[in-house]
KEVOSE-302123 format. One record per residue (C-alpha): chain; residue in one letter; x negated, y negated, z. Coordinates in nm, 3 decimals. Example, Ala and Ser with C-alpha at 12.3 -4.5 7.8 and 13.67 -1.06 7.14 Angstrom:
TIBA unit code      px      py      pz
TIBA    A    A  -1.230   0.450   0.780
TIBA    A    S  -1.367   0.106   0.714
END
This chain:
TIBA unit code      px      py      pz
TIBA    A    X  -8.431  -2.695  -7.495
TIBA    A    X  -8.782  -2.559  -7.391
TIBA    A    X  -8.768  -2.237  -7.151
TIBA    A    X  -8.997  -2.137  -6.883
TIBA    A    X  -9.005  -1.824  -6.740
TIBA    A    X  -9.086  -1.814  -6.344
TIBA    A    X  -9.260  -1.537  -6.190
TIBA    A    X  -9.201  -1.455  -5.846
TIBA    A    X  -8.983  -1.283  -5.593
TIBA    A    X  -8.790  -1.429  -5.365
TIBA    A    X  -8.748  -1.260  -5.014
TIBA    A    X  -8.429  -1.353  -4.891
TIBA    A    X  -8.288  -1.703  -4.742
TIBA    A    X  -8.591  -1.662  -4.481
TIBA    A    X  -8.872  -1.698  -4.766
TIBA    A    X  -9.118  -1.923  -4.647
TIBA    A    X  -9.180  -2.019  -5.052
TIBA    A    X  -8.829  -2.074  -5.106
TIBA    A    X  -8.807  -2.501  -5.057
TIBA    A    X  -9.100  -2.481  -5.291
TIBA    A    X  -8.916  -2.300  -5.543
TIBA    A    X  -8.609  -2.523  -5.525
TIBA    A    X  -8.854  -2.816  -5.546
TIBA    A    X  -8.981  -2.620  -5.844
TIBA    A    X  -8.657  -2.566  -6.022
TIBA    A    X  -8.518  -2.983  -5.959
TIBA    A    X  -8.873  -3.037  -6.112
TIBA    A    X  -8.869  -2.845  -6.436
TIBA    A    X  -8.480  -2.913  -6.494
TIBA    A    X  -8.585  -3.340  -6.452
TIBA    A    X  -8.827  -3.288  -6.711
TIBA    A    X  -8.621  -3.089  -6.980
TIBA    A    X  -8.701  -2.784  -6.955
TIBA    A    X  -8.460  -2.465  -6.942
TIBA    A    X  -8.557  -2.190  -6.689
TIBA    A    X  -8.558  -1.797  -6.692
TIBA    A    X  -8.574  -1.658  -6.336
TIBA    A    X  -8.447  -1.922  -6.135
TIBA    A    X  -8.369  -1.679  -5.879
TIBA    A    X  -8.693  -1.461  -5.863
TIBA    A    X  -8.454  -1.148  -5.914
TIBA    A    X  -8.567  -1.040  -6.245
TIBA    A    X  -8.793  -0.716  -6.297
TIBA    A    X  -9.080  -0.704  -6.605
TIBA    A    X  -9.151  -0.362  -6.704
TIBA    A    X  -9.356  -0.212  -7.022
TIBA    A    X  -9.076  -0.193  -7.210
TIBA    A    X  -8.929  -0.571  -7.172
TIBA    A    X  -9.252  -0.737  -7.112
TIBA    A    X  -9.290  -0.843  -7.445
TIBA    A    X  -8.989  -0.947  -7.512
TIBA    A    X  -8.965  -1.164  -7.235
TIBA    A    X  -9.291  -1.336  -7.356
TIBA    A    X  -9.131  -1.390  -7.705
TIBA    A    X  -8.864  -1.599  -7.523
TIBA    A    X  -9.038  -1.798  -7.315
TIBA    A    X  -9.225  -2.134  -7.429
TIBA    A    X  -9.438  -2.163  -7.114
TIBA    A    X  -9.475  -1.945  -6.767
TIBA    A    X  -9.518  -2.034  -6.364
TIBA    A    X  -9.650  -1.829  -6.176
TIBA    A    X  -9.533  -1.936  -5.823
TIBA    A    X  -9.696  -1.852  -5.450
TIBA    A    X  -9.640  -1.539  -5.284
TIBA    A    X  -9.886  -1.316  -5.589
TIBA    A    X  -9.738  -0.980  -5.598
TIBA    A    X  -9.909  -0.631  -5.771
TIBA    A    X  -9.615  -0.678  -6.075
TIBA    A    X  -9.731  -1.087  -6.089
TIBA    A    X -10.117  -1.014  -6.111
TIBA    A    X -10.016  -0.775  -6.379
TIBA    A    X  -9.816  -1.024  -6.567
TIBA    A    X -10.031  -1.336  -6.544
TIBA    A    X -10.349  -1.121  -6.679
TIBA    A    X -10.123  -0.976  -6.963
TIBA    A    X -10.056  -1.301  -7.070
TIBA    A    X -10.410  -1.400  -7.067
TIBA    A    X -10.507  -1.103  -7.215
TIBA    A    X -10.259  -1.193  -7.493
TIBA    A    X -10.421  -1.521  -7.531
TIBA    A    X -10.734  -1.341  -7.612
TIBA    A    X -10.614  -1.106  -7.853
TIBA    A    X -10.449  -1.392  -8.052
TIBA    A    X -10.094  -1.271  -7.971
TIBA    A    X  -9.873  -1.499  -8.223
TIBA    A    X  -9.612  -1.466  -7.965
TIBA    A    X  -9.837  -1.651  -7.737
TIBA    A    X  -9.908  -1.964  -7.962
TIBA    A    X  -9.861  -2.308  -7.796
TIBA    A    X  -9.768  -2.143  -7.471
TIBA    A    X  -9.888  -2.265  -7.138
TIBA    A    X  -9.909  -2.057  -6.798
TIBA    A    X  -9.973  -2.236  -6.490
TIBA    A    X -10.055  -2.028  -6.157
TIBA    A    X  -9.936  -2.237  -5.827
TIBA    A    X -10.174  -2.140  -5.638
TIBA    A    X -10.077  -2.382  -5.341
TIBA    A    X -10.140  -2.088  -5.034
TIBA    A    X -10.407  -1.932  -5.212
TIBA    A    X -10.242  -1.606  -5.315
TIBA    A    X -10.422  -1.645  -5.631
TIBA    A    X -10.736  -1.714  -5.548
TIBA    A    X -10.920  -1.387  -5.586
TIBA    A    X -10.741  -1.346  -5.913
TIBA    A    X -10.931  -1.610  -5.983
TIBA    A    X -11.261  -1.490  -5.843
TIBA    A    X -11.235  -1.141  -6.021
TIBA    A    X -11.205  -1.301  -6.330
TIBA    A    X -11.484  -1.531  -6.275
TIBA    A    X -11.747  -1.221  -6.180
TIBA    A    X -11.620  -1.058  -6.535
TIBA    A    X -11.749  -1.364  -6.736
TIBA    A    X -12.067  -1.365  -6.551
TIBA    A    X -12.102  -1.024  -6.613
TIBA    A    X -12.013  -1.129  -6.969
TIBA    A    X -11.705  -0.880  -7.056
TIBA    A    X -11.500  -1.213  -7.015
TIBA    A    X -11.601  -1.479  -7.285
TIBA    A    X -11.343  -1.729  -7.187
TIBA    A    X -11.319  -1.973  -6.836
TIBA    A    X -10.962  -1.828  -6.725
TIBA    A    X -10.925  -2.185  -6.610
TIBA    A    X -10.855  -2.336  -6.964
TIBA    A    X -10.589  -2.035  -7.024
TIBA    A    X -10.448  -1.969  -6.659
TIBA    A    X -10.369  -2.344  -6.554
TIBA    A    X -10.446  -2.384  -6.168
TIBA    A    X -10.204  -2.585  -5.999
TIBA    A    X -10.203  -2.694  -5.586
TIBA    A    X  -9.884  -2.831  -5.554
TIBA    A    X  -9.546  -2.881  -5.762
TIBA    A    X  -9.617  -3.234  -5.891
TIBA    A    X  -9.964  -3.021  -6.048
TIBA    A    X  -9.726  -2.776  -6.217
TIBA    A    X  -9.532  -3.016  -6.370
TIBA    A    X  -9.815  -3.246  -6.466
TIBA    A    X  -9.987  -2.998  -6.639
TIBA    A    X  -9.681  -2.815  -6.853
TIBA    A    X  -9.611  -3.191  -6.969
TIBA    A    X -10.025  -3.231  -7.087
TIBA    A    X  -9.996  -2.891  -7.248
TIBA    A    X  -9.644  -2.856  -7.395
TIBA    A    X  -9.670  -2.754  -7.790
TIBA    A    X -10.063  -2.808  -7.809
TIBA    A    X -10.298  -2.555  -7.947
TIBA    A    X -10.443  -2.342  -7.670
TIBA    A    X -10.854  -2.339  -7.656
TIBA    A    X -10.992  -2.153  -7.893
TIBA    A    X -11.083  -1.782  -7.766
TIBA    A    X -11.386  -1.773  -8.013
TIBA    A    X -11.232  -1.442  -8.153
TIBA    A    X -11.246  -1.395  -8.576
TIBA    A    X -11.041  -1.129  -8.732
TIBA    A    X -11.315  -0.827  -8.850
TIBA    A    X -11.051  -0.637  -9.109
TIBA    A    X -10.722  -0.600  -9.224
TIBA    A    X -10.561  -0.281  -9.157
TIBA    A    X -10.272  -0.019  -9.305
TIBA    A    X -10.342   0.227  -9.009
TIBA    A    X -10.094   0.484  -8.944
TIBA    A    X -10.029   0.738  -8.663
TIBA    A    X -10.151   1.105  -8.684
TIBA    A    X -10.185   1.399  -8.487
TIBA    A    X -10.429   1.675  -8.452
TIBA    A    X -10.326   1.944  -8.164
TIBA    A    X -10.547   1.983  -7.872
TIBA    A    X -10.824   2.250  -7.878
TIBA    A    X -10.746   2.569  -7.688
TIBA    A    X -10.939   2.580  -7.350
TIBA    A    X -10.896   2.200  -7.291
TIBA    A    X -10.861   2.133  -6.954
TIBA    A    X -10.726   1.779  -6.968
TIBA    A    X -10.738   1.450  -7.137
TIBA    A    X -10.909   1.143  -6.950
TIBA    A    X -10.815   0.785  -7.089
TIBA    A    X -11.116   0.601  -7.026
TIBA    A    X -11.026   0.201  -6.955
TIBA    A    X -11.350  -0.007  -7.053
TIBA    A    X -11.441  -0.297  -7.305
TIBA    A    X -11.458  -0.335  -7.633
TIBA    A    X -11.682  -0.659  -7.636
TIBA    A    X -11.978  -0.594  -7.390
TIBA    A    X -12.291  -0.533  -7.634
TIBA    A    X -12.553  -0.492  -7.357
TIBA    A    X -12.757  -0.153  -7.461
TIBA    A    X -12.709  -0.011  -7.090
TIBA    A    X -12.349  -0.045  -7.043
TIBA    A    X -12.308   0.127  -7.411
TIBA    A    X -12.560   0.390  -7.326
TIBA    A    X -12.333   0.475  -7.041
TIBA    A    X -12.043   0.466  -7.226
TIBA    A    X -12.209   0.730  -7.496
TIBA    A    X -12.312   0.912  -7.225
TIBA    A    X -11.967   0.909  -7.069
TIBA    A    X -11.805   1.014  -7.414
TIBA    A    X -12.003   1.346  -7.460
TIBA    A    X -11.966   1.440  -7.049
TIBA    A    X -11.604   1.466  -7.111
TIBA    A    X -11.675   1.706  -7.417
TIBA    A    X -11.909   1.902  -7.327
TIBA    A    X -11.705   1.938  -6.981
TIBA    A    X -11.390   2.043  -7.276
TIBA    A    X -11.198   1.676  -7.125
TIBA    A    X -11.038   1.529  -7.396
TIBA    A    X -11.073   1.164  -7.457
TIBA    A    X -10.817   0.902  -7.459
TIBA    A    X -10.923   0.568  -7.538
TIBA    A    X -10.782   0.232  -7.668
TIBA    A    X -10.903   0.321  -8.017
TIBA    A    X -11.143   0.024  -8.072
TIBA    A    X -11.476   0.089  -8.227
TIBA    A    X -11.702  -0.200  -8.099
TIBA    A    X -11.880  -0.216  -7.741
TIBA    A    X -11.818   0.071  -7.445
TIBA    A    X -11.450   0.166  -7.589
TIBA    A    X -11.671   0.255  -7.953
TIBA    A    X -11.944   0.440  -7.790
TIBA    A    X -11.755   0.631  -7.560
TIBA    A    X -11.535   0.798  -7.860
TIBA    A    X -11.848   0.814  -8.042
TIBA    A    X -12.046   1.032  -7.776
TIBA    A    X -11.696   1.219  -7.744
TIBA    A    X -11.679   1.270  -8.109
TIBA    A    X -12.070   1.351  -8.127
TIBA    A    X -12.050   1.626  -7.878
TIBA    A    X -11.746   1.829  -8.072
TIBA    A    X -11.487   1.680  -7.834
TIBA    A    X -11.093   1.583  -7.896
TIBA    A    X -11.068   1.171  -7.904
TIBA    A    X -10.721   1.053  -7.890
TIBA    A    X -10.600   0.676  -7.921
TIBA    A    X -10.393   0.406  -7.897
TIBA    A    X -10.361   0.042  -8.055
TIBA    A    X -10.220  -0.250  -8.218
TIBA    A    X -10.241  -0.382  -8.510
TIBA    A    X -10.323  -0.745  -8.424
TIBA    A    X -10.625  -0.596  -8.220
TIBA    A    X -10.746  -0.338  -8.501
TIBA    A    X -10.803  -0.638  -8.692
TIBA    A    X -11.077  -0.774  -8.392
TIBA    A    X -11.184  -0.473  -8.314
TIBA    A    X -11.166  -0.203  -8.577
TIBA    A    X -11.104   0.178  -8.581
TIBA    A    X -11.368   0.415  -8.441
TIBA    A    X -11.447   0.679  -8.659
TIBA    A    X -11.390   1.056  -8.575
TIBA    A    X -11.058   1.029  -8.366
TIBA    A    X -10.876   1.351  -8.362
TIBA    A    X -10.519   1.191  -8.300
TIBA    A    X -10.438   0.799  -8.305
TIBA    A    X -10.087   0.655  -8.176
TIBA    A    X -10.018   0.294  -8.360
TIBA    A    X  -9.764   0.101  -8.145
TIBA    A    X  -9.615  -0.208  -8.227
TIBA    A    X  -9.745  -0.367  -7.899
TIBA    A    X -10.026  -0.375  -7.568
TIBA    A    X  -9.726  -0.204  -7.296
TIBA    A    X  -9.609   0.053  -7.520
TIBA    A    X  -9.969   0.115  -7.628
TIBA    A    X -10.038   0.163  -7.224
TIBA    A    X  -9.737   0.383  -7.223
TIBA    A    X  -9.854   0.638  -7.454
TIBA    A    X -10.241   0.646  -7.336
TIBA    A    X -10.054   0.698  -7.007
TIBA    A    X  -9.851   0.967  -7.111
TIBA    A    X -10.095   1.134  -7.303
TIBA    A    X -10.387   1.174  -7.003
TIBA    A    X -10.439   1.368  -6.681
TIBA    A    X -10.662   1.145  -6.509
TIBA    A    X -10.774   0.760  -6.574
TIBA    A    X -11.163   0.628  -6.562
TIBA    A    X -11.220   0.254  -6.513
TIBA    A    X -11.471   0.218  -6.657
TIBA    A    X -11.679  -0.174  -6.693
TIBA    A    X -11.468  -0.347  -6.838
TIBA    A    X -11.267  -0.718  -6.910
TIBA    A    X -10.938  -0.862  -6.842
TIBA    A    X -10.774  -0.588  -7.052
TIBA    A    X -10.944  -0.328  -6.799
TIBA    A    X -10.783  -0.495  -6.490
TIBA    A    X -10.425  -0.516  -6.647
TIBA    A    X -10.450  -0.131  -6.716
TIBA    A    X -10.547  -0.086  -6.391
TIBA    A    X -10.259  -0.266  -6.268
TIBA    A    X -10.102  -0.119  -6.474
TIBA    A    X -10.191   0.201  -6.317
TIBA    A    X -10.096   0.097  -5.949
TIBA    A    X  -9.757  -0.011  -6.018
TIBA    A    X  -9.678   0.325  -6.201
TIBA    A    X  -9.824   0.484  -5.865
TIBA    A    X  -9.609   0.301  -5.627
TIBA    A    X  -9.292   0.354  -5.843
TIBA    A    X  -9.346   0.704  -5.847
TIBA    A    X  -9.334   0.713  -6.239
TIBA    A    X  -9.301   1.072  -6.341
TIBA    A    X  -9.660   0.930  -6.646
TIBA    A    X  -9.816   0.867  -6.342
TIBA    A    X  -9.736   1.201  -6.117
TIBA    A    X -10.068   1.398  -5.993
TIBA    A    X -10.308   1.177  -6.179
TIBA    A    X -10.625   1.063  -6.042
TIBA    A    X -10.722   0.749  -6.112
TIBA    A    X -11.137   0.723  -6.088
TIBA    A    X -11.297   0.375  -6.075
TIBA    A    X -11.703   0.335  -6.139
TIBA    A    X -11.850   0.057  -5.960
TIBA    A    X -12.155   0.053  -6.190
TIBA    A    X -12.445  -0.120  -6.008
TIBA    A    X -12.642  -0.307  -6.255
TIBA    A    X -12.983  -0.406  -6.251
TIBA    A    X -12.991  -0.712  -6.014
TIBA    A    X -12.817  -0.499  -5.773
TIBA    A    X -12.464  -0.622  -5.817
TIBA    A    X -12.185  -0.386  -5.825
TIBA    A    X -11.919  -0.433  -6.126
TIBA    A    X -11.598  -0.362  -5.980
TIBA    A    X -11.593  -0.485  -5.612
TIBA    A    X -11.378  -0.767  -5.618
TIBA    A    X -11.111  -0.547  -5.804
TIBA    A    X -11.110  -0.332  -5.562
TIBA    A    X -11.089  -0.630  -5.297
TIBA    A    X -10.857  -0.788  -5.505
TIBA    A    X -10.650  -0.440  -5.461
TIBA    A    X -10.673  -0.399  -5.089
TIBA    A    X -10.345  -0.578  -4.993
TIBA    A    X -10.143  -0.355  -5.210
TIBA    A    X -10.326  -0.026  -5.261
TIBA    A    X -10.474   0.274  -4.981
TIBA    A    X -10.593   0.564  -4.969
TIBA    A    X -10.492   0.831  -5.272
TIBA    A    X -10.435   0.554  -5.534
TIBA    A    X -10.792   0.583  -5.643
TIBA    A    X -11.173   0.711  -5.575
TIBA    A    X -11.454   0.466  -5.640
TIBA    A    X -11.810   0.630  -5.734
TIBA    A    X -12.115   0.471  -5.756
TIBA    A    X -12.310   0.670  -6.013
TIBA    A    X -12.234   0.749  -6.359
TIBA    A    X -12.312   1.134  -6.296
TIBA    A    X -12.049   1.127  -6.021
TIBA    A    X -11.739   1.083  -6.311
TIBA    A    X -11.670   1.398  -6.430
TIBA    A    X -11.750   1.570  -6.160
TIBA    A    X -11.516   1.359  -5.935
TIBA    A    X -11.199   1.393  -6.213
TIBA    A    X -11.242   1.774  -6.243
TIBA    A    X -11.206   1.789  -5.857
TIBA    A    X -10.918   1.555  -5.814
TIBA    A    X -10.712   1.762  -6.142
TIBA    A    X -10.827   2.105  -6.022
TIBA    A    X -10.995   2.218  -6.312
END
């Protein structure tokens, strides 16, 4: 039997989503398929998230979008563009039938005009209005080849872990949450820029250890300037993006959450910086380590920049409006200016 995996929470017999769900459920089990989550009481953390994609052969993301299912719908897409294996042939449909998704939607429609998004979400994220929708569209998509991302492999890779010890008189690492496919001269100036501020300002770097667009220029102006770069990846995504050269200390894990885990770990404040759909699900990421008081997450400041580009529009704003429902004040600091980064983490950590 084909599974599906539901996402969703269900809020007690008073749920206004819950003769949806039961809808849902006489729906899917009609058609054949076998269901995960049937009640909506089943938590996805770092550690199981990948495992629960492996056994799933399609998701639904149901009404009601929480922090936890934002974070999960964009780490599946975010799987689909990374050419996760364990995401071949799998569709995801979002019901979006009381528009809880809708500016999950938007946000990811502003990052492909701003071009750090390549895809139309649409084609990966399946937008359903009603039940019947959902059904219709797992039946059109079950087994079929997903679109292609229009990603090619760069290298193979043997990478291994290593670790050099931070210099003395470093005042704290900063994992710096940006994109690795963005090749507009401006945003990789900034990034550059952004690399050799944290050096010269003795911040160590952490990054997500790619070495093409932002994520490669900011450990190269880290590097550049004398400074400590330390990363984290995959080896499915070395092999699209590559190894930056110079890193002082690089943490190979076998997947995207435990990779999160250890960048997590490892810093003592967080910059989000422009970035793609791999940005937002860190910063998600981020929140829901926040609000569940995770001991990774405990006195770090997390600093977005809502870089203003030349026609005047500003990169992150519909995160952040996207974030309003669920976030306030002390989860994060938004500056406008690129000069305003370092000087904004070294207040918020003391140093």
């Amino acid at each position: 039997m084909v599974k599906v995996r539901l996402a969703g929470t269900m809020k007690g017999e008073k749920d206004p989503n819950r003769e949806m769900r039961a809808r849902l459920l006489y729906e899917l089990f009609s058609k054949g398929w076998d269901i995960y989550n049937s009640n909506g009481d089943q938590r996805i953390t770092l550690s199981n998230i990948e495992r629960k994609i492996i056994e799933a052969d399609a998701f639904v993301f149901t009404p009601g979008a929480t922090l936890e299912d934002l974070f999960k719908a964009i780490s599946v897409f975010v799987g689909y563009q990374t050419l996760d294996r364990n995401l071949e042939a799998k569709p995801t449909v979002l019901l979006n039938s009381d528009g809880s998704w809708t500016e999950f939607y938007v946000l990811l429609d502003h990052l492909r005009a701003l071009g750090t998004v390549k895809q139309n979400v649409r084609d990966y994220l399946l937008e359903a209005g009603c039940v019947d929708e959902v059904i219709g569209l797992l039946e059109d998509s079950r087994g079929k080849a997903l679109p292609d991302v229009g990603r090619e492999k760069l290298e193979h890779t043997a990478a291994e872990s290593f670790e050099t010890p931070e210099p003395e008189g470093n005042l704290g690492n900063v994992c710096v949450f940006c994109s690795a496919s963005i090749e507009q001269q401006d945003y990789l100036e900034d990034g550059y820029t952004l690399g050799k501020l944290l050096a010269e300002n003795r911040l160590g770097c952490v990054s997500g250890a790619g070495k093409s667009g932002i994520m490669g220029e900011v450990v190269r102006g880290s590097v550049d300037a004398g400074g400590w770069a330390g990363g984290s990846n995959v080896p499915h995504i070395i092999e699209l993006e590559g190894l930056p050269s110079g890193l002082s200390s690089f943490w190979l894990k076998p997947d995207i959450y435990t990779r999160m885990e250890i960048m997590i770990e490892r810093s003592a404040a967080f910059v989000i910086f422009p970035g793609g759909a791999g940005t937002v699900q860190e910063m998600l990421a981020l929140m829901i380590f926040r609000h569940q008081s995770k001991k990774s997450m405990a006195g770090k400041p997390v600093v977005i920049y809502d870089r203003m580009d030349k026609a005047g529009v500003r990169f992150w704003t519909p995160l952040i409006d996207l974030l309003d429902e669920w976030c306030g004040e002390g989860d994060f600091t938004v500056v406008g200016e690129l000069d305003e980064i370092v000087p904004t983490v070294r207040k918020l950590i003391g140093k």
